[in-house]
Predicted model as a PDB file, atoms N, CA, C, CB and O in Angstrom, pLDDT in the B-factor column:
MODEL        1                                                                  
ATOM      1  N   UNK A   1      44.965  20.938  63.567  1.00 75.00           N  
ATOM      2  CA  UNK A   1      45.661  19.738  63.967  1.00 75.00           C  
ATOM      3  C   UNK A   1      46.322  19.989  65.312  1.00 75.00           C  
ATOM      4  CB  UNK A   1      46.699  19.312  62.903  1.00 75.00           C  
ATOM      5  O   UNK A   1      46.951  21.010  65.590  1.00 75.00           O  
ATOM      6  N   UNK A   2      46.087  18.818  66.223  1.00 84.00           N  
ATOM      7  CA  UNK A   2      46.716  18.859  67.171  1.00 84.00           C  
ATOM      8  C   UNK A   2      47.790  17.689  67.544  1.00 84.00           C  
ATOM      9  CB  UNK A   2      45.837  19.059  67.964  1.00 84.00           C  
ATOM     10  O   UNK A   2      48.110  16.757  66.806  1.00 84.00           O  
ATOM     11  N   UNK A   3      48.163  17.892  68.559  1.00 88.00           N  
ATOM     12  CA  UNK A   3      49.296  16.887  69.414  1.00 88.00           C  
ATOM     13  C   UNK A   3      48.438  16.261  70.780  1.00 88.00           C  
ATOM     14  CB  UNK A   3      50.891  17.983  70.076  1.00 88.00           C  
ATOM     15  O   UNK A   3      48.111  17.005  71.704  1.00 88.00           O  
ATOM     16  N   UNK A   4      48.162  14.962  70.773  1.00 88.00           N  
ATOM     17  CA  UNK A   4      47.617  14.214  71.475  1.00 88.00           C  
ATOM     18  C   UNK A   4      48.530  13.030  72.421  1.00 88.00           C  
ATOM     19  CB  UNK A   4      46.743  13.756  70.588  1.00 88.00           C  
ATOM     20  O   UNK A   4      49.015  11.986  71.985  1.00 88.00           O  
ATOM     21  N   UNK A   5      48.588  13.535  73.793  1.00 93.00           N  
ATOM     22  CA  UNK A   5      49.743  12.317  74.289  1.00 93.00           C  
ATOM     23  C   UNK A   5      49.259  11.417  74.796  1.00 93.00           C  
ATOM     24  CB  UNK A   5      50.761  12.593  75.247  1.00 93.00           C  
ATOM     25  O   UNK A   5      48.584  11.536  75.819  1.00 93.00           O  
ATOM     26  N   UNK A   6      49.507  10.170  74.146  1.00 94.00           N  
ATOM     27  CA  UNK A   6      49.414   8.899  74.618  1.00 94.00           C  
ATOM     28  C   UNK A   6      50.621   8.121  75.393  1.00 94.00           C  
ATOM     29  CB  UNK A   6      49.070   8.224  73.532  1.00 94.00           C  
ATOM     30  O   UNK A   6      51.705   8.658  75.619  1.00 94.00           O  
ATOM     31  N   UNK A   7      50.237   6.563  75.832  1.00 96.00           N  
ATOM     32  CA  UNK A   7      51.410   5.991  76.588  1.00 96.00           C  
ATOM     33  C   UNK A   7      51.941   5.100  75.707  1.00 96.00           C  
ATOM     34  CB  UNK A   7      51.104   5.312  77.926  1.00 96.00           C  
ATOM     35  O   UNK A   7      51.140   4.727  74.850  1.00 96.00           O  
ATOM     36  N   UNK A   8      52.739   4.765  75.662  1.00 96.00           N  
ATOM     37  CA  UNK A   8      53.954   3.744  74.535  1.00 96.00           C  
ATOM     38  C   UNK A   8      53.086   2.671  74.523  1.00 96.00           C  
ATOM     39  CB  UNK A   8      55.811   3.166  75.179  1.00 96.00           C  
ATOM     40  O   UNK A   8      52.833   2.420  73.345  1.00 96.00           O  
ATOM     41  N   UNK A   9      52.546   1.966  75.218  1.00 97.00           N  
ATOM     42  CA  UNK A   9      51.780   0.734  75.227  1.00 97.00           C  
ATOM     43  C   UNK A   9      50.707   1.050  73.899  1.00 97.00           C  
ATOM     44  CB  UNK A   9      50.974   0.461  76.862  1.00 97.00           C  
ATOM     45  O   UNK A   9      50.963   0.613  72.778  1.00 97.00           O  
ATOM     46  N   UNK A  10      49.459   1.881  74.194  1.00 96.00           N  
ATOM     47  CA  UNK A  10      48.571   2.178  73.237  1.00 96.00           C  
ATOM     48  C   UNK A  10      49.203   2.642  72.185  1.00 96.00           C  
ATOM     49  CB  UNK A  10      47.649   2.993  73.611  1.00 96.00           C  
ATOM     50  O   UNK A  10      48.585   2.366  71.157  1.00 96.00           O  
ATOM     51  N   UNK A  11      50.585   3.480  71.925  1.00 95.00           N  
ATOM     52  CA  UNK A  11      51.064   4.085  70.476  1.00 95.00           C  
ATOM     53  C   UNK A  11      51.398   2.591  70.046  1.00 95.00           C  
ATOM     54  CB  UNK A  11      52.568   5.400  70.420  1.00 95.00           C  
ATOM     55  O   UNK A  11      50.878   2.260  68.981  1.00 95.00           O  
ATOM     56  N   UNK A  12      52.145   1.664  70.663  1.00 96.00           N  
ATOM     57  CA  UNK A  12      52.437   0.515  69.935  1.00 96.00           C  
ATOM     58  C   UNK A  12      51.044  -0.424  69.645  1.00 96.00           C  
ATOM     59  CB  UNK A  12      53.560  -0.271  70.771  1.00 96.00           C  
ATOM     60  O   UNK A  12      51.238  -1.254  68.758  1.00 96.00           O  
ATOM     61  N   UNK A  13      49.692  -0.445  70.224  1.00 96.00           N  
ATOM     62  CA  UNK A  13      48.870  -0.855  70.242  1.00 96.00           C  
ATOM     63  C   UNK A  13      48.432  -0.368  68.574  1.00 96.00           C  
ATOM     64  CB  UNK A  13      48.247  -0.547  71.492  1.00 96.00           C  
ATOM     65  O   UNK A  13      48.297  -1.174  67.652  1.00 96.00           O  
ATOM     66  N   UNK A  14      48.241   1.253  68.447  1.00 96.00           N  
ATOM     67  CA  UNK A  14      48.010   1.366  67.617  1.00 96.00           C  
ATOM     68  C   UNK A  14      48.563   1.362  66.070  1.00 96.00           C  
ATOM     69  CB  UNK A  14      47.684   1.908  68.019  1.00 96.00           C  
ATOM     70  O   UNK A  14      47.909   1.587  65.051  1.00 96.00           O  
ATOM     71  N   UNK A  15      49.725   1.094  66.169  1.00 95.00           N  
ATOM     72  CA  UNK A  15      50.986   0.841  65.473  1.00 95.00           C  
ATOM     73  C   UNK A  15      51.040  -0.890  64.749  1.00 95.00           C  
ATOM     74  CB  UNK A  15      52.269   1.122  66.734  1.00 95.00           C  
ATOM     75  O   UNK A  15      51.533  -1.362  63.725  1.00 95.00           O  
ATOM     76  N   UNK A  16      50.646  -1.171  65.328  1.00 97.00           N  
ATOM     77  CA  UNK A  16      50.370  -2.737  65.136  1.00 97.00           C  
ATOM     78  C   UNK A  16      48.860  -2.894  64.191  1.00 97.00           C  
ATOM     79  CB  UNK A  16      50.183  -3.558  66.891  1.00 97.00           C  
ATOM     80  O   UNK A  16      48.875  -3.242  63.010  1.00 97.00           O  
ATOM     81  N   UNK A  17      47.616  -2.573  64.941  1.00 96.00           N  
ATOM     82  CA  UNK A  17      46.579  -2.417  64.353  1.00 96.00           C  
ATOM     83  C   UNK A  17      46.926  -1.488  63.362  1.00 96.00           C  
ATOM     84  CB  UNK A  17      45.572  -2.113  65.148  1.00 96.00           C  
ATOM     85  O   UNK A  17      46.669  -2.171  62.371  1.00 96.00           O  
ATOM     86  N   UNK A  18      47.300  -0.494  62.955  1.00 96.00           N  
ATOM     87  CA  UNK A  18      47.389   0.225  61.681  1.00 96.00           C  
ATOM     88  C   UNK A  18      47.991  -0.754  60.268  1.00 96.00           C  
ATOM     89  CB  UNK A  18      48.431   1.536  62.024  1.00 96.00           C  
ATOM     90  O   UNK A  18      47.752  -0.646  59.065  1.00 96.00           O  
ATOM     91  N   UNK A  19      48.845  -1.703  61.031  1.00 96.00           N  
ATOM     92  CA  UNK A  19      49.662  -2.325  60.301  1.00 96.00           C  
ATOM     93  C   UNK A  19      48.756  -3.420  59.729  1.00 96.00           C  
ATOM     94  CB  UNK A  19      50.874  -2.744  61.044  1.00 96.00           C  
ATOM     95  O   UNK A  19      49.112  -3.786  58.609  1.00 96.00           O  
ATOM     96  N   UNK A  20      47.731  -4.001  60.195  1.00 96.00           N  
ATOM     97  CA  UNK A  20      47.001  -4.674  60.001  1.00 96.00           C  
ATOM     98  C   UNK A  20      45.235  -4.295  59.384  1.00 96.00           C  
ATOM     99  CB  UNK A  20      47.256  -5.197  61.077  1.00 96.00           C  
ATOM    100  O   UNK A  20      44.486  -5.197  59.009  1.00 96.00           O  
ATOM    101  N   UNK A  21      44.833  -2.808  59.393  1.00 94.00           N  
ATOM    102  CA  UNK A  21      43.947  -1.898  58.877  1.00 94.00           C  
ATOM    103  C   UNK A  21      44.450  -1.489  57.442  1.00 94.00           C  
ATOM    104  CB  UNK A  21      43.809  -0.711  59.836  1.00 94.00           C  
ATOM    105  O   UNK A  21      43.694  -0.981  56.615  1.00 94.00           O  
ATOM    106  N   UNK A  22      46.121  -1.813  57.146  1.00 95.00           N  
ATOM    107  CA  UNK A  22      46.337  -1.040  56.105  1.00 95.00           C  
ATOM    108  C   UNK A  22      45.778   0.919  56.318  1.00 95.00           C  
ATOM    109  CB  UNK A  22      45.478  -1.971  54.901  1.00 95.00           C  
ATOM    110  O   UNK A  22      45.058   1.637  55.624  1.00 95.00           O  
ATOM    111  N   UNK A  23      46.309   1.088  57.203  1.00 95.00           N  
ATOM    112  CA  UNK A  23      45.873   2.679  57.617  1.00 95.00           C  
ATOM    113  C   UNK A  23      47.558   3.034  58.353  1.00 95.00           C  
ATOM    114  CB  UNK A  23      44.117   2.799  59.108  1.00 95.00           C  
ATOM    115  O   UNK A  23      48.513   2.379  58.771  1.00 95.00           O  
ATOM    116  N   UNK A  24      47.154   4.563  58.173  1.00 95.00           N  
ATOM    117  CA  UNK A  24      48.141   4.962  58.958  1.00 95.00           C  
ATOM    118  C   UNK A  24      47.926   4.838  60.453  1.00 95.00           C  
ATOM    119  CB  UNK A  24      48.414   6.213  58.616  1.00 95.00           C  
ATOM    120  O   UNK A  24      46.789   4.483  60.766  1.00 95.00           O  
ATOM    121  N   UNK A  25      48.672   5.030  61.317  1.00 94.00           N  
ATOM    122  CA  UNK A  25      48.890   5.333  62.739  1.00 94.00           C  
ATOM    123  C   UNK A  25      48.024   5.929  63.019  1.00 94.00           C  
ATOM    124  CB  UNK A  25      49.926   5.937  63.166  1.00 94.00           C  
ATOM    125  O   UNK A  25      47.077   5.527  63.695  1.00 94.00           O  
ATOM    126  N   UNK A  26      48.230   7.516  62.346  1.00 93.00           N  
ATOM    127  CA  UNK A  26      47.032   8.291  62.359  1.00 93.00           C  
ATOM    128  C   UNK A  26      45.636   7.856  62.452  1.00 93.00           C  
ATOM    129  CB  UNK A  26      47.061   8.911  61.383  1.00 93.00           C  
ATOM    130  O   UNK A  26      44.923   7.647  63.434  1.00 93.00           O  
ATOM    131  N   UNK A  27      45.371   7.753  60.927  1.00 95.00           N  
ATOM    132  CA  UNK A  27      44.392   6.995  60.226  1.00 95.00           C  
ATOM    133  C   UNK A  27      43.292   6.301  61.388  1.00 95.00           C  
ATOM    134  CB  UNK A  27      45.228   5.828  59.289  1.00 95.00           C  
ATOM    135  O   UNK A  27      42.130   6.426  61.773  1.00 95.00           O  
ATOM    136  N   UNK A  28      45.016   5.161  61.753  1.00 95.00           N  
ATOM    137  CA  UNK A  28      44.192   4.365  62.940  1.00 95.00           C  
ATOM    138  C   UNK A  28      43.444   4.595  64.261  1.00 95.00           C  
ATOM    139  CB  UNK A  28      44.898   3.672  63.358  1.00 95.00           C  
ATOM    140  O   UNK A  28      42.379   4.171  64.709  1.00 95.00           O  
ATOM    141  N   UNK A  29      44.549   5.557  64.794  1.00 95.00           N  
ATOM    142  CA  UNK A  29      43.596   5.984  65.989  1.00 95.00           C  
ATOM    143  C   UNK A  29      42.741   7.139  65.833  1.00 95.00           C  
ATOM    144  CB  UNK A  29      44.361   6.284  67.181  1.00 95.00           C  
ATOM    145  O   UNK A  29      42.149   7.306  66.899  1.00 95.00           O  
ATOM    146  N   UNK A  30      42.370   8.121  64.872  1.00 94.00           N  
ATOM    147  CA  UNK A  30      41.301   8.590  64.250  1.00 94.00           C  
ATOM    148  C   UNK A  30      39.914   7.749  64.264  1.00 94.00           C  
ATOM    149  CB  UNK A  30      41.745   8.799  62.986  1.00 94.00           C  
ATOM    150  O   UNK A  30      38.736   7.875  64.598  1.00 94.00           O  
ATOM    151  N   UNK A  31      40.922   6.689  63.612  1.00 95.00           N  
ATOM    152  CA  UNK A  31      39.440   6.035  63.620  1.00 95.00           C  
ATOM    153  C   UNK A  31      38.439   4.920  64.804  1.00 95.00           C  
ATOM    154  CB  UNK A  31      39.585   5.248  62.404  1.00 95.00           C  
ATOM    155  O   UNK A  31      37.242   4.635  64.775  1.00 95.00           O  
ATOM    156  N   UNK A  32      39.567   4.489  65.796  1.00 95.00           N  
ATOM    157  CA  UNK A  32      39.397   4.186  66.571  1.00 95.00           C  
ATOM    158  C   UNK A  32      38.636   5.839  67.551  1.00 95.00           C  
ATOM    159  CB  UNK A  32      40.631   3.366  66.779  1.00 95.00           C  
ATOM    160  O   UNK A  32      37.598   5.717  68.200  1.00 95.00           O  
ATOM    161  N   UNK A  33      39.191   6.867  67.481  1.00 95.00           N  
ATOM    162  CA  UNK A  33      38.667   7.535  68.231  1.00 95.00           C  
ATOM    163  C   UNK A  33      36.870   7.948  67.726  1.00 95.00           C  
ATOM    164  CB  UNK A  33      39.719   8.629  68.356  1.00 95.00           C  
ATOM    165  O   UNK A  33      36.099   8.576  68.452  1.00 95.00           O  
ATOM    166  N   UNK A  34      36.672   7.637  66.924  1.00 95.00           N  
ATOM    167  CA  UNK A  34      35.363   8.244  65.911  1.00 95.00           C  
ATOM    168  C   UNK A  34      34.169   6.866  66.592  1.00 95.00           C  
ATOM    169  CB  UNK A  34      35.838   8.110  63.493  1.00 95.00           C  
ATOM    170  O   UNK A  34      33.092   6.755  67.177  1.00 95.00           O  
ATOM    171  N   UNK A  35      35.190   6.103  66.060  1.00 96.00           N  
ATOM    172  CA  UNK A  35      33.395   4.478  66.824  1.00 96.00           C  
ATOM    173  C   UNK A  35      33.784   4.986  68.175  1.00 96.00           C  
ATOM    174  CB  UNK A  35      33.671   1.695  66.691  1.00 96.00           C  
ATOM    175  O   UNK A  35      32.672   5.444  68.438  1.00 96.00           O  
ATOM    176  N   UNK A  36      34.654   5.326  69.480  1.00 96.00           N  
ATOM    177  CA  UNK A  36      34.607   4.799  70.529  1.00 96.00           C  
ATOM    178  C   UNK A  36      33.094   6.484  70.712  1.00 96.00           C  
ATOM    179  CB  UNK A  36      36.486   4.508  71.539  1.00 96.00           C  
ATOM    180  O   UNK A  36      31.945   6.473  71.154  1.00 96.00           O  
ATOM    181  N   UNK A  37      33.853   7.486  70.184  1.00 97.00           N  
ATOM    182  CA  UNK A  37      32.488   8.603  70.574  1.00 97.00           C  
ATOM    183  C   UNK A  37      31.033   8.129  69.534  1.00 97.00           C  
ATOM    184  CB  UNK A  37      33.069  10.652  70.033  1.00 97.00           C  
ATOM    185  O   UNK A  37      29.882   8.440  69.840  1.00 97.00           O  
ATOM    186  N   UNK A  38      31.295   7.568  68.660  1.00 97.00           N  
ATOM    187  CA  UNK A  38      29.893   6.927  68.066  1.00 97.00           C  
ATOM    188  C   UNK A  38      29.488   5.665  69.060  1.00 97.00           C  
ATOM    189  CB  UNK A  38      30.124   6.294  66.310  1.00 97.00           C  
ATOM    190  O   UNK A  38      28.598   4.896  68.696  1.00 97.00           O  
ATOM    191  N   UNK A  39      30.098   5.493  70.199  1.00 97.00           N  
ATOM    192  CA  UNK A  39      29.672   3.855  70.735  1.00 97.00           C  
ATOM    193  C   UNK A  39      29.331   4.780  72.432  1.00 97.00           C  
ATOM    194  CB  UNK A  39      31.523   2.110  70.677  1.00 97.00           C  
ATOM    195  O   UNK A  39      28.610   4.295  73.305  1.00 97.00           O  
ATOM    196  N   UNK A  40      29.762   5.605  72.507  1.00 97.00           N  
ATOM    197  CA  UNK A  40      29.225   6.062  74.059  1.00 97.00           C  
ATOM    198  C   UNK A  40      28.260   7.306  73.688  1.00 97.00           C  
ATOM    199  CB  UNK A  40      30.665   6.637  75.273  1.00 97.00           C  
ATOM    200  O   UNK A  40      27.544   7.751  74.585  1.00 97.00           O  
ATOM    201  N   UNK A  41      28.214   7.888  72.388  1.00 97.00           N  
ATOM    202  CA  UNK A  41      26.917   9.035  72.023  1.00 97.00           C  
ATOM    203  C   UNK A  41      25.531   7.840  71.803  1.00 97.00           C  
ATOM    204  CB  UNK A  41      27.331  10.205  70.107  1.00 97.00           C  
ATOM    205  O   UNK A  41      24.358   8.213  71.801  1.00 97.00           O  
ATOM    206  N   UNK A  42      25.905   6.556  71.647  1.00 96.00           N  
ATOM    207  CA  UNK A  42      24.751   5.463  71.104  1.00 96.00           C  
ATOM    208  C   UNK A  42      24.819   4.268  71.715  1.00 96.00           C  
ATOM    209  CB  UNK A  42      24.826   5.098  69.618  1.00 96.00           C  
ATOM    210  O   UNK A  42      24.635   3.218  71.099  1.00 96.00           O  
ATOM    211  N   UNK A  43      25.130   4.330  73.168  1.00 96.00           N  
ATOM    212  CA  UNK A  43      25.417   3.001  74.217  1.00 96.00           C  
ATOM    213  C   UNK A  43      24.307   1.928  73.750  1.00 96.00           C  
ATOM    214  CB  UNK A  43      25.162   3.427  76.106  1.00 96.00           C  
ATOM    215  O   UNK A  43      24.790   0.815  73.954  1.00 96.00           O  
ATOM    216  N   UNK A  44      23.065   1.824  73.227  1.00 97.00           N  
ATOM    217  CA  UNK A  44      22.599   1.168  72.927  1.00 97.00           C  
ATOM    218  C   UNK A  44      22.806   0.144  71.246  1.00 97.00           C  
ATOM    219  CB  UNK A  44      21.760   1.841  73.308  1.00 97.00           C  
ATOM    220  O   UNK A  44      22.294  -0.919  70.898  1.00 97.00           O  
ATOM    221  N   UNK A  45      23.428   0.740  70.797  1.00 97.00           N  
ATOM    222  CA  UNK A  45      24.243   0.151  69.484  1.00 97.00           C  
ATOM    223  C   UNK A  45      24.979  -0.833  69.460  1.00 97.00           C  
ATOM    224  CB  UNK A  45      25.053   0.901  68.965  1.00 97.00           C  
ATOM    225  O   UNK A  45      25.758  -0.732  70.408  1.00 97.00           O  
ATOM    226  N   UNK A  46      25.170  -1.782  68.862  1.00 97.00           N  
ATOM    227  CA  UNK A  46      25.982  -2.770  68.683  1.00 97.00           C  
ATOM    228  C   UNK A  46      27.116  -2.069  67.698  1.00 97.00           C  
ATOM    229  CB  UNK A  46      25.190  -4.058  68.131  1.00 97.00           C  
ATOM    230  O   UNK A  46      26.662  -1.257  66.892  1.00 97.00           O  
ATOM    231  N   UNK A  47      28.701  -2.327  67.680  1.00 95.00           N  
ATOM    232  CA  UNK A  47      29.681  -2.123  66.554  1.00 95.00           C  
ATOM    233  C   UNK A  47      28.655  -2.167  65.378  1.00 95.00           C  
ATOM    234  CB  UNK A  47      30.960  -3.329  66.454  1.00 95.00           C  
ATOM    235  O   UNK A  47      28.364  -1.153  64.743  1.00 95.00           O  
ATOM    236  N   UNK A  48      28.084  -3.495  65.102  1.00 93.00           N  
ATOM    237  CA  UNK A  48      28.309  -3.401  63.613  1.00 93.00           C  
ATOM    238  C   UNK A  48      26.838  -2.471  63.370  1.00 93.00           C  
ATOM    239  CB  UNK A  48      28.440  -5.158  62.695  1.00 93.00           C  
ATOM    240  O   UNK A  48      26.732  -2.076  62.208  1.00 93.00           O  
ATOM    241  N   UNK A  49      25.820  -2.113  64.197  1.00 94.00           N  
ATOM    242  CA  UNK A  49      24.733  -1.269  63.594  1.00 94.00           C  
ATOM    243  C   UNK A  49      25.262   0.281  63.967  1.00 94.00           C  
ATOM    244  CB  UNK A  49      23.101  -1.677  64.292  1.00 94.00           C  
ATOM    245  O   UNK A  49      24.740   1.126  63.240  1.00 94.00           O  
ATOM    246  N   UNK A  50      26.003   0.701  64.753  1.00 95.00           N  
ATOM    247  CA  UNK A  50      27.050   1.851  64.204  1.00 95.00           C  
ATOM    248  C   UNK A  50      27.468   1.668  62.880  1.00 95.00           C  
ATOM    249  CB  UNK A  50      28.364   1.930  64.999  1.00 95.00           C  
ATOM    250  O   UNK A  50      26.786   2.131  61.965  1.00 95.00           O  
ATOM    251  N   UNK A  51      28.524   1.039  62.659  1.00 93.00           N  
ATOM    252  CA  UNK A  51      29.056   0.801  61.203  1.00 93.00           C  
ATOM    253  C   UNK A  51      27.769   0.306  59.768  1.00 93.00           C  
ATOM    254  CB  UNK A  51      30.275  -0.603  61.483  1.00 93.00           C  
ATOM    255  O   UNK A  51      28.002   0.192  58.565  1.00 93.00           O  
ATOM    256  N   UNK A  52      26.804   0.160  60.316  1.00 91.00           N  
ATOM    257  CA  UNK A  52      25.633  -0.113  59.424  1.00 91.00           C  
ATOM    258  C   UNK A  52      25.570   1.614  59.160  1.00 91.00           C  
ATOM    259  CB  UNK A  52      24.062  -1.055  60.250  1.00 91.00           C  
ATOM    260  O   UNK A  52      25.954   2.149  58.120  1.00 91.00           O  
ATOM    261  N   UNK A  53      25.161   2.129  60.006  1.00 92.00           N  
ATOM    262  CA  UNK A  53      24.438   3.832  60.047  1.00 92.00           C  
ATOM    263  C   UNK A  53      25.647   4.375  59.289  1.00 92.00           C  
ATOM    264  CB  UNK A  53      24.138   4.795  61.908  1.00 92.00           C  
ATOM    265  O   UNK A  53      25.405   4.942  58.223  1.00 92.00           O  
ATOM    266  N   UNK A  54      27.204   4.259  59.786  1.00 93.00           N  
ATOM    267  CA  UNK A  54      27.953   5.426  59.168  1.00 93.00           C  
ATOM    268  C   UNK A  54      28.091   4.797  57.392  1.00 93.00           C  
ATOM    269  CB  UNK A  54      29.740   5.704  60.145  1.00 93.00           C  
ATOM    270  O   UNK A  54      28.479   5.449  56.423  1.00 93.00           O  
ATOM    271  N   UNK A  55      27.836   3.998  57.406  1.00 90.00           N  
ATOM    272  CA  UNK A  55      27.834   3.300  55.561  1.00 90.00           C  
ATOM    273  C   UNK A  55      26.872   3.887  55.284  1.00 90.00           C  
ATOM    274  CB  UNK A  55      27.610   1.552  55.056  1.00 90.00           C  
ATOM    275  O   UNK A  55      27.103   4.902  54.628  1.00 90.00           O  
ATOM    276  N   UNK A  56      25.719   3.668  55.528  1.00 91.00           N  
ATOM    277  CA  UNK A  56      24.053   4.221  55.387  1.00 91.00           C  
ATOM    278  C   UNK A  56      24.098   6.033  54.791  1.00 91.00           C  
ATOM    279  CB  UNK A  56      23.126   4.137  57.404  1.00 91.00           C  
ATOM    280  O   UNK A  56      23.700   6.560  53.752  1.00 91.00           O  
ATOM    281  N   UNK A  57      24.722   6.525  55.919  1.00 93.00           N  
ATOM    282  CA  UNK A  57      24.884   8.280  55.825  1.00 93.00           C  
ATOM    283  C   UNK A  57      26.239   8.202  54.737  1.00 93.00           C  
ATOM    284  CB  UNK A  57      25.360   9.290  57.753  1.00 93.00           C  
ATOM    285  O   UNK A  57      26.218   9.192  54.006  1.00 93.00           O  
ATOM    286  N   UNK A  58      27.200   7.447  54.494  1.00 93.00           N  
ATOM    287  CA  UNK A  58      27.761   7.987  53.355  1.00 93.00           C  
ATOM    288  C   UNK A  58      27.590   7.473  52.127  1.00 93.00           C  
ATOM    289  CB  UNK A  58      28.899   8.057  53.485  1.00 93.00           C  
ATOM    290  O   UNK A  58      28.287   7.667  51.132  1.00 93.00           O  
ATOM    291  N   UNK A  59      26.130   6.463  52.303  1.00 92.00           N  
ATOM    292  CA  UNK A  59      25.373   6.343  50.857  1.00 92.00           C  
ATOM    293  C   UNK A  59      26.579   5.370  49.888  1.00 92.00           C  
ATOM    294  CB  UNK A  59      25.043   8.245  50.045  1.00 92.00           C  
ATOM    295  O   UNK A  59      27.032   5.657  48.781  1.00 92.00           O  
ATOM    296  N   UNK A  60      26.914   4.033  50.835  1.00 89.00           N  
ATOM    297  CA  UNK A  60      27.792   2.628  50.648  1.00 89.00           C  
ATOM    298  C   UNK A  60      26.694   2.115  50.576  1.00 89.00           C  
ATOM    299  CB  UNK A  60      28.882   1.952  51.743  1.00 89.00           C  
ATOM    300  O   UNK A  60      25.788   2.299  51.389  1.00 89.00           O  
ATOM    301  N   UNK A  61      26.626   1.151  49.236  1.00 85.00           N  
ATOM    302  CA  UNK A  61      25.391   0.203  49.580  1.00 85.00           C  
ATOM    303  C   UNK A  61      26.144  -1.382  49.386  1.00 85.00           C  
ATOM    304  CB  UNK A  61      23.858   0.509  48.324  1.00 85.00           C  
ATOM    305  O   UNK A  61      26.291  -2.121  48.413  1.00 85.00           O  
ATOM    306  N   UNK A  62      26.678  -1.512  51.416  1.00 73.00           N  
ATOM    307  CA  UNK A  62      27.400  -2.555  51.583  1.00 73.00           C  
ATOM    308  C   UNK A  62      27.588  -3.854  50.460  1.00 73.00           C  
ATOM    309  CB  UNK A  62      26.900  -2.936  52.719  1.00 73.00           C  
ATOM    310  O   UNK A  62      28.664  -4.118  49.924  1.00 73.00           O  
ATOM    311  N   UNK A  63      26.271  -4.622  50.220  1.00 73.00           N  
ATOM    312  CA  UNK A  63      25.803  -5.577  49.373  1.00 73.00           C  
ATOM    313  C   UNK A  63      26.009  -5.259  47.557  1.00 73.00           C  
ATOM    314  CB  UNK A  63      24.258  -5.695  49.846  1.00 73.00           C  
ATOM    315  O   UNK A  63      25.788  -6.100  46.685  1.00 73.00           O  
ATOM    316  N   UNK A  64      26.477  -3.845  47.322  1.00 70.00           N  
ATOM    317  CA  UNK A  64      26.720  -4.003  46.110  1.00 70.00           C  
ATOM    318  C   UNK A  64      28.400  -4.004  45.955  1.00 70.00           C  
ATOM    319  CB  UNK A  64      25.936  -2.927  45.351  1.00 70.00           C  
ATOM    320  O   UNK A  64      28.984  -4.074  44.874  1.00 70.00           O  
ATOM    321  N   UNK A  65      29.139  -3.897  47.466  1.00 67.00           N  
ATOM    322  CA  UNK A  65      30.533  -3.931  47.571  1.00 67.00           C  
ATOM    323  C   UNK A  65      30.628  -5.174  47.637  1.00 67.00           C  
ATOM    324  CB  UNK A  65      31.198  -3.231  48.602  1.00 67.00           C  
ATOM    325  O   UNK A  65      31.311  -5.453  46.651  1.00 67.00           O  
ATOM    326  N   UNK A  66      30.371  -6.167  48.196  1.00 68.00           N  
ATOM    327  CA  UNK A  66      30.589  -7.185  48.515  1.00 68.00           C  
ATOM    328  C   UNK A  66      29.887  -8.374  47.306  1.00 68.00           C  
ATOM    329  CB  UNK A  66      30.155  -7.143  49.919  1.00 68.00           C  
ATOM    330  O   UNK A  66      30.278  -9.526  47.120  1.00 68.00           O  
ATOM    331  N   UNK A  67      29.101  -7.877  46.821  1.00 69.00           N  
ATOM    332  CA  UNK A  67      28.703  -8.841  45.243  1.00 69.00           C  
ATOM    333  C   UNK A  67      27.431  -9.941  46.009  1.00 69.00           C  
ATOM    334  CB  UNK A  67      30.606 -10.140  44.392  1.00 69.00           C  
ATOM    335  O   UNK A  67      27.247 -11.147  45.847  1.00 69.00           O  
ATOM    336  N   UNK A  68      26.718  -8.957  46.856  1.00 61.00           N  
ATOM    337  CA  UNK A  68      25.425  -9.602  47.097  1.00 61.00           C  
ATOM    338  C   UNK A  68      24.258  -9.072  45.772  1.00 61.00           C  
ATOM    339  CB  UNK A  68      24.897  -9.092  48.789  1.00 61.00           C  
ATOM    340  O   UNK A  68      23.100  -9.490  45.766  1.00 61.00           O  
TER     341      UNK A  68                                                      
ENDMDL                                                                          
END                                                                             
């Protein structure tokens, strides 16, 4: 674990969105940091066919969450 410095603007940025993810702070910009290197390792990807693949590899079968 490390210590990562950000500017008050983005900590409150992410502070807000956490609040609204139901995630921690943490949580939040973790996870914000994970799509932004899944979205520039796969510039050709759209958000949601990233988020298709990382459901896919942890074997979510979206449509049986959602009551398709």
């Amino acid at each position: 674990m490390g210590i990562v410095k950000i500017n008050d603007q983005l900590h409150e940025d992410i502070r807000k969105a956490s609040s609204v993810m139901v995630r921690s702070i943490n949580a939040q910009a973790e996870y914000w940091i994970k799509v932004g290197m899944l979205a520039e390792a796969n510039p050709g990807m759209a958000f949601s066919d990233i988020m298709r693949e990382q459901m896919k590899q942890a074997d979510v079968e979206v449509r049986k969450v959602v009551g398709e």
